[in-house]
C-alpha positions in Angstrom: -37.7 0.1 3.4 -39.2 3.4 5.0 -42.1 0.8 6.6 -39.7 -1.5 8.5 -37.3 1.5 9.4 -40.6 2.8 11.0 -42.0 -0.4 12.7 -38.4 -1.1 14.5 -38.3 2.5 15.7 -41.6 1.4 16.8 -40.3 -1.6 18.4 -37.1 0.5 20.0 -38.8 2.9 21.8 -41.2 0.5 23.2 -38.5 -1.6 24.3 -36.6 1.7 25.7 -39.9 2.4 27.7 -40.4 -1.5 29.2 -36.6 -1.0 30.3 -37.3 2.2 32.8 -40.3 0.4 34.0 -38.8 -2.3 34.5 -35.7 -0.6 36.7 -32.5 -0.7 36.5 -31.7 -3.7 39.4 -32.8 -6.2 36.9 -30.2 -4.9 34.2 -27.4 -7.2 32.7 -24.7 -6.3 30.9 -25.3 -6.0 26.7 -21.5 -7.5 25.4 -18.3 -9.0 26.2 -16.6 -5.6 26.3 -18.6 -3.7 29.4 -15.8 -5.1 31.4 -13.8 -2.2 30.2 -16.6 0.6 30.3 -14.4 2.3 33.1 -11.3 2.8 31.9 -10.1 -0.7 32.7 -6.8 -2.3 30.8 -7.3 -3.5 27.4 -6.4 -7.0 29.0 -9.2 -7.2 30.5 -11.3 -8.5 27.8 -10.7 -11.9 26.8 -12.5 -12.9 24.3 -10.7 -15.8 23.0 -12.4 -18.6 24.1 -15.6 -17.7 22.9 -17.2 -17.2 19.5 -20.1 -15.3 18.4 -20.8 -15.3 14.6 -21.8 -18.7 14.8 -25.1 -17.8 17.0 -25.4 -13.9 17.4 -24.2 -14.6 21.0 -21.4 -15.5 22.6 -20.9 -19.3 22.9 -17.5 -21.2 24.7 -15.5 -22.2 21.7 -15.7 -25.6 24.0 -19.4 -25.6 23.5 -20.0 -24.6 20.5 -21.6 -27.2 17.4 -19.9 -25.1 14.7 -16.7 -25.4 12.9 -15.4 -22.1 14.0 -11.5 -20.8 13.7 -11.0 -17.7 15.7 -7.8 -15.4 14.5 -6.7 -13.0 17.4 -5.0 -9.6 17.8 -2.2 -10.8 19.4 -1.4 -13.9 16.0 -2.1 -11.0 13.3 0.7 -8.8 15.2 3.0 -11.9 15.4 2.6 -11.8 11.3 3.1 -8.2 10.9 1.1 -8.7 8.1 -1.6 -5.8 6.5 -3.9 -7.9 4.1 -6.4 -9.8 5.8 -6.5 -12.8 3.4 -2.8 -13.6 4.4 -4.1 -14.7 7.9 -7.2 -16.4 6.3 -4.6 -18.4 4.5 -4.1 -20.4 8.0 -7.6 -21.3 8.5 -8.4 -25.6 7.8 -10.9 -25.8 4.6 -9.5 -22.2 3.1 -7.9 -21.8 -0.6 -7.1 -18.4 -1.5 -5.7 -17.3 -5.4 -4.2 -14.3 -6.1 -3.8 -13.1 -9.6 -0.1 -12.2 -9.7 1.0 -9.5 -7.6 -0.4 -7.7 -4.6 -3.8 -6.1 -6.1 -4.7 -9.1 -8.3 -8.0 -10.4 -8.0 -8.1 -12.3 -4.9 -10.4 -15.6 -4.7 -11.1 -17.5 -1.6 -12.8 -21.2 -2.0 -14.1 -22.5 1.3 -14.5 -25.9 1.7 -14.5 -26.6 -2.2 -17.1 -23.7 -2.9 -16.9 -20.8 -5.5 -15.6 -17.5 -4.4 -19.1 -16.2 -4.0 -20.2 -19.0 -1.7 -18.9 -17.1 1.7 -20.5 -14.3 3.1 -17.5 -11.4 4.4 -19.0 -8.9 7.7 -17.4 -5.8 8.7 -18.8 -6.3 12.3 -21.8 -7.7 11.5 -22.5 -5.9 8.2 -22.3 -7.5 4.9 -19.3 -6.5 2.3 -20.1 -8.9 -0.4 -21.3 -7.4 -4.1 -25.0 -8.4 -4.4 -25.0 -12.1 -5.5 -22.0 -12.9 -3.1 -18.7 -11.9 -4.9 -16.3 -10.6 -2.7 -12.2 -9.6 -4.1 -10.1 -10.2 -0.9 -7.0 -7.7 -2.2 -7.8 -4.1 -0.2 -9.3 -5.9 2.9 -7.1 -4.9 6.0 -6.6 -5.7 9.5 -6.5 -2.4 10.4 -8.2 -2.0 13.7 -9.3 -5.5 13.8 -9.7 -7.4 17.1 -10.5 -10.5 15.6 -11.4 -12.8 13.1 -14.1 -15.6 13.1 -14.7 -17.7 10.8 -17.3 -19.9 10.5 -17.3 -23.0 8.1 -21.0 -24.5 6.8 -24.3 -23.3 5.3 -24.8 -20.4 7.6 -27.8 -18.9 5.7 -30.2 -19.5 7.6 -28.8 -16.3 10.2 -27.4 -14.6 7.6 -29.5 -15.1 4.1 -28.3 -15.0 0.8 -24.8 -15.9 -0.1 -23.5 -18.1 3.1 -23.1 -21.0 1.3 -20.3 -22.6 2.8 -19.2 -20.1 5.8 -19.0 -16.8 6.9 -16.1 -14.5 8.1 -16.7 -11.9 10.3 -13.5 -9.5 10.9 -14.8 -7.2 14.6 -12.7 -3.9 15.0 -11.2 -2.7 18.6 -13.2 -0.7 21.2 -11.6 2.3 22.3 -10.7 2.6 26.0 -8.6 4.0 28.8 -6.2 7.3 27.9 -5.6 7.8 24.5 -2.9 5.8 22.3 -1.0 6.4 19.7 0.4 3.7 17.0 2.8 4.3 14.4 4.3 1.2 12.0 6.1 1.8 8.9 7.7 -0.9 7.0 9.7 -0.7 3.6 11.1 -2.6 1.5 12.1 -4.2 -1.8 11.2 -7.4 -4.5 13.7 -9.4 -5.8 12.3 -9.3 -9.4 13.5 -5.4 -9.9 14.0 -4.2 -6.9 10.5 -2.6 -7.1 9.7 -0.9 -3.9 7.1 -1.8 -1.2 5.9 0.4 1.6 3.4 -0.8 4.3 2.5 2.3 6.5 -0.2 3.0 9.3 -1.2 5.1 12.2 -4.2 4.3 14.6 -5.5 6.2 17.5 -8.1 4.7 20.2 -8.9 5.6 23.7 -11.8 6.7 25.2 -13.0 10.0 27.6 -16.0 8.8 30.4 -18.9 6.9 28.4 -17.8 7.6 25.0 -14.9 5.2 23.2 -13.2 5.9 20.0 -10.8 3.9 18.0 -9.5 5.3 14.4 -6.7 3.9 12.1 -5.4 4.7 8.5 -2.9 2.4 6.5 -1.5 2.8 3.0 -0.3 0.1 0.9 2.2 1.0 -2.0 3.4 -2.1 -4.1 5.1 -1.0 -7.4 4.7 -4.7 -8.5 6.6 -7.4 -9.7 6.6 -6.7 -13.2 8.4 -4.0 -15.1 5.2 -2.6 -16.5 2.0 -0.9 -15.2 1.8 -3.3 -11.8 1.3 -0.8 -9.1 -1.0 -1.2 -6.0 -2.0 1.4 -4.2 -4.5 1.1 -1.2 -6.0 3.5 1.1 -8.1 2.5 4.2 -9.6 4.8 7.0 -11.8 3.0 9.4 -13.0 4.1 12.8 -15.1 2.6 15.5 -16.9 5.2 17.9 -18.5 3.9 21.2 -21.5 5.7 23.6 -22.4 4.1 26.5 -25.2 6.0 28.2 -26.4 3.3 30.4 -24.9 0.1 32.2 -27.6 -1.6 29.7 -27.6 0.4 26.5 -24.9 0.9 24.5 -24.8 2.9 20.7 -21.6 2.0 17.7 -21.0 3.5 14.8 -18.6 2.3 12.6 -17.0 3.6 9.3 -15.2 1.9 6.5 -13.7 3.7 3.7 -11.8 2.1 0.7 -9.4 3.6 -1.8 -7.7 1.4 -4.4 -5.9 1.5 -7.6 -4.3 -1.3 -9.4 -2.4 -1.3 -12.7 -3.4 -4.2 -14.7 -0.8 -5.4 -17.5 -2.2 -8.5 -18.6 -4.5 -8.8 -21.3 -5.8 -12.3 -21.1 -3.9 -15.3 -20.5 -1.7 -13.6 -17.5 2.0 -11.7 -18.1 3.9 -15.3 -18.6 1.7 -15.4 -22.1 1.2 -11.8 -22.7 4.5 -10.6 -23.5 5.3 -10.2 -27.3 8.4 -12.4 -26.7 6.2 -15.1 -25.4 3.8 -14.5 -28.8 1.4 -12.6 -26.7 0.0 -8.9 -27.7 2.2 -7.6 -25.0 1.8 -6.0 -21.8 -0.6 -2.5 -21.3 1.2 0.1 -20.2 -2.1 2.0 -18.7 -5.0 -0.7 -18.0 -6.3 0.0 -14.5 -9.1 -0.7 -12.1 -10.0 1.6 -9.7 -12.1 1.5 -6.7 -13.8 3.4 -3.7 -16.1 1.7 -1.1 -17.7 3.4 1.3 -19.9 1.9 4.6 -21.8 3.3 7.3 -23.2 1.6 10.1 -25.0 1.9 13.6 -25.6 -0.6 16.3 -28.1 -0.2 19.2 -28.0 -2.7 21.6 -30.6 -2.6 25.2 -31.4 -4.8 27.4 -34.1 -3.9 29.5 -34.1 -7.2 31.6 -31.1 -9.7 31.9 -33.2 -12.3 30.2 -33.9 -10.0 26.8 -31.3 -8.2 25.0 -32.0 -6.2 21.4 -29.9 -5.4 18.8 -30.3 -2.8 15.7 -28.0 -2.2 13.0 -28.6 0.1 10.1 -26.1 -0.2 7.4 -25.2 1.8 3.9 -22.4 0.4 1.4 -21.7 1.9 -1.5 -19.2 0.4 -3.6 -17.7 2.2 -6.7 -15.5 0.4 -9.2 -14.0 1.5 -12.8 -12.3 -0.2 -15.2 -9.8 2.1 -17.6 -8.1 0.5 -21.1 -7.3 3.7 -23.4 -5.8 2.0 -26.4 -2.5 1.9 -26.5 -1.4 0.4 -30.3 2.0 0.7 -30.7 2.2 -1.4 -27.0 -0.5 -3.7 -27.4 -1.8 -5.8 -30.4 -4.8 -6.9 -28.2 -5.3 -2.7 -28.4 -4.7 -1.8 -32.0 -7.0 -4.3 -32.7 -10.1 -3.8 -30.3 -9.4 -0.7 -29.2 -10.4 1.3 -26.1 -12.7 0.0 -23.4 -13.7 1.9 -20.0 -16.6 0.2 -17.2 -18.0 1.5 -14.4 -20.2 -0.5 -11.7 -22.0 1.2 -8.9 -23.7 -0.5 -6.2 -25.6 1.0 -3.2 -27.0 -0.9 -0.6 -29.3 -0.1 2.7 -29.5 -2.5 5.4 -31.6 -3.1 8.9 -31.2 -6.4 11.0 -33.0 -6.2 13.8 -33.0 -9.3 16.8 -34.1 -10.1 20.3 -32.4 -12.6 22.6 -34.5 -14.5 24.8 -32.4 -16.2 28.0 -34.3 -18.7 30.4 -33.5 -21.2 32.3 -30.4 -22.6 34.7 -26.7 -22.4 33.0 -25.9 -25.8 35.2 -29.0 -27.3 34.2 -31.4 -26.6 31.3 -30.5 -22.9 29.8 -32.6 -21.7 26.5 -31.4 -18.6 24.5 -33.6 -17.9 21.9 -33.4 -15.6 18.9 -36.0 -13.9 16.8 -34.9 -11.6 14.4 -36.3 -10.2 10.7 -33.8 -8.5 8.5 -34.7 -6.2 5.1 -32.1 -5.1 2.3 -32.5 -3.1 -0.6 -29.9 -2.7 -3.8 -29.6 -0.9 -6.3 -27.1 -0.9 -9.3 -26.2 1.0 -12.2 -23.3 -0.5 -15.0 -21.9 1.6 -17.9 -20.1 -0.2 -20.3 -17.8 2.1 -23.5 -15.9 1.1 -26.1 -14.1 2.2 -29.1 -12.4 0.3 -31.9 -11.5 0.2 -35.7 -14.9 -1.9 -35.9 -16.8 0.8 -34.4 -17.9 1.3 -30.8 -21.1 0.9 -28.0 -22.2 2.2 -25.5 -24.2 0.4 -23.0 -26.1 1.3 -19.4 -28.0 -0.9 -17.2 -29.9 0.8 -14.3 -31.7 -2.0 -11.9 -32.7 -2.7 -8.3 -34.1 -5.4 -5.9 -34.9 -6.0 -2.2 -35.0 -8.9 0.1 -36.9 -9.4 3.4 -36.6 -11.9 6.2 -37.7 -13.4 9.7 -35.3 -15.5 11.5 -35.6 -17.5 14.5 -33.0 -19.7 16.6 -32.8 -22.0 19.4 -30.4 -22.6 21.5 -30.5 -25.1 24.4 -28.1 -27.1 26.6 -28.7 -29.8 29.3 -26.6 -29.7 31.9 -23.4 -28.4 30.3 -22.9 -31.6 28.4 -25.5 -31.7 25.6 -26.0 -28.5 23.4 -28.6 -28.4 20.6 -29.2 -25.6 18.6 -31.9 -25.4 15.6 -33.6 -22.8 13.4 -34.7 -21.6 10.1 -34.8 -18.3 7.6 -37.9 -17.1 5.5 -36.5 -14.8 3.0 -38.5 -13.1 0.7 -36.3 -11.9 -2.5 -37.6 -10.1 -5.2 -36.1 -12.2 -7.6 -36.7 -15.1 -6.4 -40.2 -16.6 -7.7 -41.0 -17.9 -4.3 -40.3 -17.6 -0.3 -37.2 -19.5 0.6 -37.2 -21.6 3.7 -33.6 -22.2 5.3 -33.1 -24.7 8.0 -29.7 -25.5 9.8 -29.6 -27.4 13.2 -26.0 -28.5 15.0 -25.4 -30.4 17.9 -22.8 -30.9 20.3 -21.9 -33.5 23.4 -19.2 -32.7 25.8 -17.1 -35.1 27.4 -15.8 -33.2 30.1 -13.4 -36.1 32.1 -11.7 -36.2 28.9 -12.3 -32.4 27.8 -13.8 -34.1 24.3 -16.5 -32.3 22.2 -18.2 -33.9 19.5 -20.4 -32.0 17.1 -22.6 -32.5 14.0 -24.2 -29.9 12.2 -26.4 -29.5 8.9 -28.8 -27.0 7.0 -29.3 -25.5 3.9 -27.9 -22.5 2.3 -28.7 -20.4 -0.6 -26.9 -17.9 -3.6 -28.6 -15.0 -5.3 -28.0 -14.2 -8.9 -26.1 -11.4 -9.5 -27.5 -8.1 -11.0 -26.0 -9.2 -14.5 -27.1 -12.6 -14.4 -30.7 -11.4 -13.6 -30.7 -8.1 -15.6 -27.8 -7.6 -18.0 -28.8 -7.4 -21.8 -26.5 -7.3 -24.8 -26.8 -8.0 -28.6 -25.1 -11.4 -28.2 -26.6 -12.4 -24.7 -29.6 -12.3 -22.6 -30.2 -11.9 -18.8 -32.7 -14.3 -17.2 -35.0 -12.5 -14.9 -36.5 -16.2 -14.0 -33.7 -17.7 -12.4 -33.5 -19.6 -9.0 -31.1 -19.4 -6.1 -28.1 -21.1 -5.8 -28.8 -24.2 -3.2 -26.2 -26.2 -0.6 -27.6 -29.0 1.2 -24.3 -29.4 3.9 -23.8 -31.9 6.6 -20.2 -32.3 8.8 -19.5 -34.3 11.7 -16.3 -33.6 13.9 -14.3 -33.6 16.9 -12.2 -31.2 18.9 -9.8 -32.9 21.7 -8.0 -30.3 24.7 -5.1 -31.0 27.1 -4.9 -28.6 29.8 -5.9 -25.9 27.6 -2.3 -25.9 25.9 -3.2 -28.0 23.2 -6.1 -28.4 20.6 -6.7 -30.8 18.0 -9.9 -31.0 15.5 -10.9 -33.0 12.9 -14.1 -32.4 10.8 -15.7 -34.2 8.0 -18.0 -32.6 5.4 -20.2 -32.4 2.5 -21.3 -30.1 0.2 -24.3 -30.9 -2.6 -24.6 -28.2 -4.8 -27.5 -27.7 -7.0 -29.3 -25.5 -9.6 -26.1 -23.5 -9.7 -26.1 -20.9 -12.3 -24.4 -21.4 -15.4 -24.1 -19.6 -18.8 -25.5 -21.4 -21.1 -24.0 -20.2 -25.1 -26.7 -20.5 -28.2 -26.3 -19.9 -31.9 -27.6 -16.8 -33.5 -30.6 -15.8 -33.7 -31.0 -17.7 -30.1 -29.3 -15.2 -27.5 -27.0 -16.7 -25.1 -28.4 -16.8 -21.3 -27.8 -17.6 -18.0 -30.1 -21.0 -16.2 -30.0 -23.2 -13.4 -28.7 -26.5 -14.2 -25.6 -26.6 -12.4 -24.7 -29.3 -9.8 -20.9 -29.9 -8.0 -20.0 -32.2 -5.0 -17.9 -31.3 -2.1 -16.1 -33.9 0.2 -13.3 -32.9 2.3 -11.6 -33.3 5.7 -10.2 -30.6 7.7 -7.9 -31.0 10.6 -6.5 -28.5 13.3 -3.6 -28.4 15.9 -2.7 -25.8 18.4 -0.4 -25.8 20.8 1.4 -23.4 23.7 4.5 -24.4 25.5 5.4 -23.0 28.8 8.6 -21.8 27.1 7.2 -19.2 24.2 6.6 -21.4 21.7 3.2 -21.5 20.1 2.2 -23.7 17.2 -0.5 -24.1 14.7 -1.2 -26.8 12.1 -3.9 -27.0 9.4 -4.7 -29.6 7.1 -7.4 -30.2 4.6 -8.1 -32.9 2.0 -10.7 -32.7 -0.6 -11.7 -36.0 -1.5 -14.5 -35.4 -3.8 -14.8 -31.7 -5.7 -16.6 -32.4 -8.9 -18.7 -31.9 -11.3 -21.8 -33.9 -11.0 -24.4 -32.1 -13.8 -23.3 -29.6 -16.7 -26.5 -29.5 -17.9 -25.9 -31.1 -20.9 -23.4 -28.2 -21.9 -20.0 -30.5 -21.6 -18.3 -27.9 -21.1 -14.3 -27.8 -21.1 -14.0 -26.0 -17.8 -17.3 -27.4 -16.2 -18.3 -31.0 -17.4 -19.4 -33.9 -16.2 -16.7 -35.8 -13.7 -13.9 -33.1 -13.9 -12.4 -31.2 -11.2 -13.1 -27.5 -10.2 -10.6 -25.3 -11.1 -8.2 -24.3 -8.5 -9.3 -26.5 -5.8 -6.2 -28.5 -4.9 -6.9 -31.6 -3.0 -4.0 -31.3 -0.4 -3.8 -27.7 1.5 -1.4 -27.7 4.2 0.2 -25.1 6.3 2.0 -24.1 9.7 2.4 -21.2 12.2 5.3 -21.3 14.8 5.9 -18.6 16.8 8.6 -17.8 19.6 8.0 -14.9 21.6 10.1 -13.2 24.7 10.0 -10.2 25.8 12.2 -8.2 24.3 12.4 -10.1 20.5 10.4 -12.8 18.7 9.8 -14.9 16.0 7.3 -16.2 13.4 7.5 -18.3 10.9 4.3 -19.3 8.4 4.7 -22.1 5.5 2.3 -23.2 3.3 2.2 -26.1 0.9 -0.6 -26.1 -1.8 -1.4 -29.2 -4.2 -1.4 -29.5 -7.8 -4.8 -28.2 -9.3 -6.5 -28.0 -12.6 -6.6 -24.8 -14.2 -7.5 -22.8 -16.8 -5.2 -21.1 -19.7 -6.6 -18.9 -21.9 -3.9 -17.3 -24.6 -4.4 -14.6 -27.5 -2.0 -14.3 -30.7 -2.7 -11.6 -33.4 -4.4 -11.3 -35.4 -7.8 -12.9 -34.4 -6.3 -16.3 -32.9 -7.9 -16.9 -29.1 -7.2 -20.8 -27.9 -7.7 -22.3 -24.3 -7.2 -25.4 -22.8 -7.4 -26.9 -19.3 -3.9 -27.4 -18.2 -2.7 -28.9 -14.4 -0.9 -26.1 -12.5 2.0 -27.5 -10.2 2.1 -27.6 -6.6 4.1 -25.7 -4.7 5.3 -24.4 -0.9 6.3 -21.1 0.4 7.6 -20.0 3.8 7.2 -16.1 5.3 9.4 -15.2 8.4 8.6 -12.0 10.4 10.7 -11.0 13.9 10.8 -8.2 15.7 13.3 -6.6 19.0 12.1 -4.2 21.2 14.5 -1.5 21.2 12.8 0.6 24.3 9.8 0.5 26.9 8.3 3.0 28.7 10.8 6.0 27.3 9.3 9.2 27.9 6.4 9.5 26.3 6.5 6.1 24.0 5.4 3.2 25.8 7.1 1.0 23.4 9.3 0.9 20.2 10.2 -2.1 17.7 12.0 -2.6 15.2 10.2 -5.5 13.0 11.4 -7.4 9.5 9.3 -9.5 7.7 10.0 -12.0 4.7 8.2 -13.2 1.7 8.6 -16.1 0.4 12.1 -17.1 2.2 13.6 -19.3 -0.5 12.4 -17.4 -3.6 10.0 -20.2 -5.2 8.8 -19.9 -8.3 4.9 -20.6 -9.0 1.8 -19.8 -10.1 -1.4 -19.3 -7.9 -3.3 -18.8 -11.0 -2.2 -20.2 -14.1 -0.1 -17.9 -16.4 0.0 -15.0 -13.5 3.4 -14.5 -11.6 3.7 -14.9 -8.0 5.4 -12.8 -6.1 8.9 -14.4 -5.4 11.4 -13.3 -2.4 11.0 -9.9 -1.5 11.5 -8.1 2.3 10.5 -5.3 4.5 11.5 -3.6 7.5 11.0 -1.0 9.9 9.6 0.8 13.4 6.4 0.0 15.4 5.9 2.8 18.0 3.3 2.8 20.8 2.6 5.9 22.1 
């Protein structure tokens, strides 16, 4: 790591050096946001119509090859909402299941993929666990600007992990005098009347050349059951801008994660837990508990306005701990096996380093190309205790690997109608037994008498093993230090239609074609169980999109998306009950459906979400004392909630509060009763209100 830390400071200061030689006439300016350097109204910066995960650089959404969903400011305000999965909800090819309650693990399948299949950015910098898993419960939208996300193998920009999309949430630059938010919201489930409190403050402003923008929130959910469901989440993140020059600009951002969930369920979920239901009952003191921590730094210079550089340096450190004490007299489950208590810990450093190279004539031929190369290295440590009548263990695992890469993209467009863009990864993982070559190219032709683009786009993506999969050793199973990436060969073709720029309608076919995905693999003893490569799942899906404005405050949104194929096309000869040959994935419905309409004035407004999810197959696993475990694949119902948030602005421009709302939000209007995983509760009809104040 030290070596490329030193060669890019290399790089840097030669870069810095061309730049004063070069004079500062030929400068250009480094991002979107240098429109507000001077103080200038938030306004100012639109950056709606463009997208820049995608490519690295800003592309028109109009222009752009990608299938890209852009989430704003202005629509995660209109939701009132904290999590940031609740908005993802919206997006065309996204599934998300929640384990019961606010806190429960949180999954999201994109486009048919696994949960680890979609790499999450913090601007820019990856929050995934090594080998892709990301839980979706303690990310906020505090601070956020926006949210991209991009759907397809986007590996060959990102590496490891991008199977099927990446989304990006970007945080707010500070600017002009300093202001103050305060928003409170409290309120109440039906179940038991267990409360809920949704607090934050924020502050962002900026003094001369130097921006800041800071926010805390604080999550309290006492759950929907009547034992041990709590959810507690801290979040402090800040954003902190230098602009020295017109052409160089320094961020640092921060990212800091504290979260505690009570955990009741034993195995099956709390509908098959609870000793009237047969089950070993509910814990009263299970737990997980976590604390992630990241620190990052951008540099971005352009010493000419055809070459721009960017340098990020990253750390993440994320800290997670499982508690069961044993609890007897509550829990058969513990009077039988026990106490049990797990700690992971996962550190990670991280450089990206890239140049963009412009030439050429926007209104005839224009070239931007990218060259980047990209180094991480992990490192993980596991403890694993437990205690029981039968006696008890003690395990550690203490491990590490590193990954280097060069990239390179091309973009090129012929006279604003055609717009190609190819390129490739070579990543170099240490436990990979070879150099991985990643191509993706996309295309896209505009029509612009009938404001029509069409697009195509395909590549190949790649998934890591996880640290346990690769390293993990116990006295019933066996790592396999041997094994392969995760591959997705992905191809879409689509279409994206605009009237007057009020209304947009998309439609986007793809396909998925998994292979060599990793899969445990059980053997009688004295053989020890391992994990290999002989996985293989296809993917086939449509995704359709409608926005529309009104000229009298009424917004709309529609997403669709139909999974015609998800299946199973190789279990390796395992036949499996949850993966075998011509079944379904679990939890992938094939009909996802939802809507946004929003009616704003103003002094009040309006917003109201629904979504409609298909049946699915699932999985039910169930526990009866004293030693009797069963499961089954089971078919988990359909079902279709709608949210409703308003708000009335009770005073503008008062003194020294700019302006003050009073806001209501509610979940799950007509109090439906379902499952988004099989055997776990979902939260019913519950409701929240409160102030907003802008200061």
């Amino acid at each position: 790591m030290r070596k490329w830390l030193g060669l890019f400071i290399i790089v840097m200061a030669l870069t810095l050096g061309a730049g004063a030689a070069g004079g500062a006439e030929e400068t250009a300016e480094p991002a979107a946001d240098k429109a507000a350097e001077a103080g200038e109204a938030k306004e100012a910066v639109v950056l709606e119509d463009v997208v820049i995960t995608g490519t690295k650089t800003p592309v028109p959404v109009k222009e752009s090859s990608l299938s890209s969903t852009v989430i704003t400011e202005k629509e995660i305000e209109e939701r009132q909402v904290f999590r940031a999965e609740e908005m993802i909800r919206s997006v065309p090819g996204v599934i998300i299941s929640q384990s019961g309650s606010a806190g429960g693990t949180t999954s999201l399948f994109l486009r048919g993929g696994n949960n680890n299949y979609t790499q999450v950015l913090y601007n820019g910098i990856r929050l995934n666990d090594t080998g892709g898993n990301f839980d979706w419960n303690i990310l906020t939208v505090d601070n956020v600007e926006r949210i991209e996300v991009i759907r397809g193998p986007m590996s060959s920009l990102y590496g490891a992990d991008a199977m099927t999309g990446v989304i990006n949430l970007q945080t707010k630059k500070g600017v002009g005098p300093p202001s103050l938010g305060l928003n409170g919201a409290w309120g109440a489930h039906s179940e038991n009347g267990n409360f809920i409190g949704e607090n934050r403050v924020s502050l962002l402003g900026s003094y001369e050349k130097f921006g800041y923008s800071l926010a805390y929130s604080r999550i309290d959910d006492l759950g929907i059951l009547n034992v041990n469901n709590r959810f507690a989440n801290n979040v402090i993140n800040g954003r902190f801008d230098y602009d020295p020059l017109e052409n160089l600009s320094f961020t640092a951002f921060t990212w800091f994660v504290d979260s505690r969930f009570g955990v009741p369920t034993e195995n099956g979920g709390d509908r098959f837990d609870t000793k009237a239901a047969g089950g070993p009952g509910l814990d009263p003191d299970q737990k997980n508990a976590r604390q992630d921590v990241l620190l990052g730094l951008k540099g971005n210079y352009w010493p000419f306005n055809w070459w721009e550089n960017e340098l990020t340096l990253a750390f993440t450190r994320f800290d997670r701990e499982f508690f069961d004490p044993a609890n007897p007299s509550d829990s058969t489950f513990d009077a039988l096996f026990g106490s049990f208590f797990s700690r992971d810990l996962e550190q990670r450093y991280s450089l990206d380093y890239h140049a963009n190279l412009r030439f050429g004539d926007r209104k005839k031929v224009d070239s931007v190309s990218t060259v980047g190369v990209a180094a991480r290295s992990d490192r993980f440590k596991q403890r694993i205790h437990g205690a029981s009548p039968f006696g008890g263990f003690d395990d550690h695992l203490k491990t590490n690997r590193s990954s280097t890469a060069f990239y390179f993209q091309e973009q090129v467009s012929f006279w604003e109608r055609l717009f190609l863009t190819g390129g490739f990864r070579v990543e170099d993982n240490s436990v990979f037994d070879k150099v991985e070559f990643i191509p993706r190219a996309s295309a896209a032709f505009r029509i612009t008498e009938t404001d029509t683009t069409i697009r195509a786009a395909g590549g190949r993506a790649i998934k890591e093993p996880t640290f346990l999969e690769s390293f993990s050793r116990s006295q019933l199973s066996a790592a396999n230090p041997n094994l392969k990436p995760e591959v997705n060969v992905s191809w879409e073709v689509g279409a994206d239609q605009y009237w007057q720029d009020k209304i947009k309608f998309s439609i986007t076919y793809f396909e998925n074609h998994f292979s060599d995905l990793i899969t445990f693999v059980p053997r009688t003893f004295p053989l020890l169980s391992s994990f290999e490569n002989i996985g293989a799942v296809r993917t086939t899906g449509l995704e359709l999109g409608l926005a529309a404005k009104t000229p009298f405050g009424l917004t709309a949104g529609l997403a669709y998306t139909h999974l015609f194929q998800f299946t199973v096309l190789d279990d390796g000869g395992q036949g499996g009950l949850f993966f075998a040959n011509g079944r379904h994935l679990l939890r992938r419905p094939r009909h996802t459906f939802s809507f946004d309409l929003d009616y704003s004035k103003p002094k009040y407004g309006v917003h109201l979400n629904g979504l409609f999810v298909g049946s699915r197959d699932d999985s039910q696993f169930i526990f009866t004392a004293p030693f009797n475990f069963s499961s089954a694949r089971v078919t988990n119902g359909s079902f279709f909630i709608v949210n409703v948030a308003g708000y009335y602005t009770l005073a503008e421009n008062l003194g020294y509060i700019k302006k003050a709302q009073l806001q209501a939000r509610i979940n799950n209007l007509f109090d439906r009763d379902y499952e988004e995983v099989y055997g776990f509760s979902s939260p019913g009809f519950s409701f929240l209100a409160g102030l907003r104040i802008d200061m």
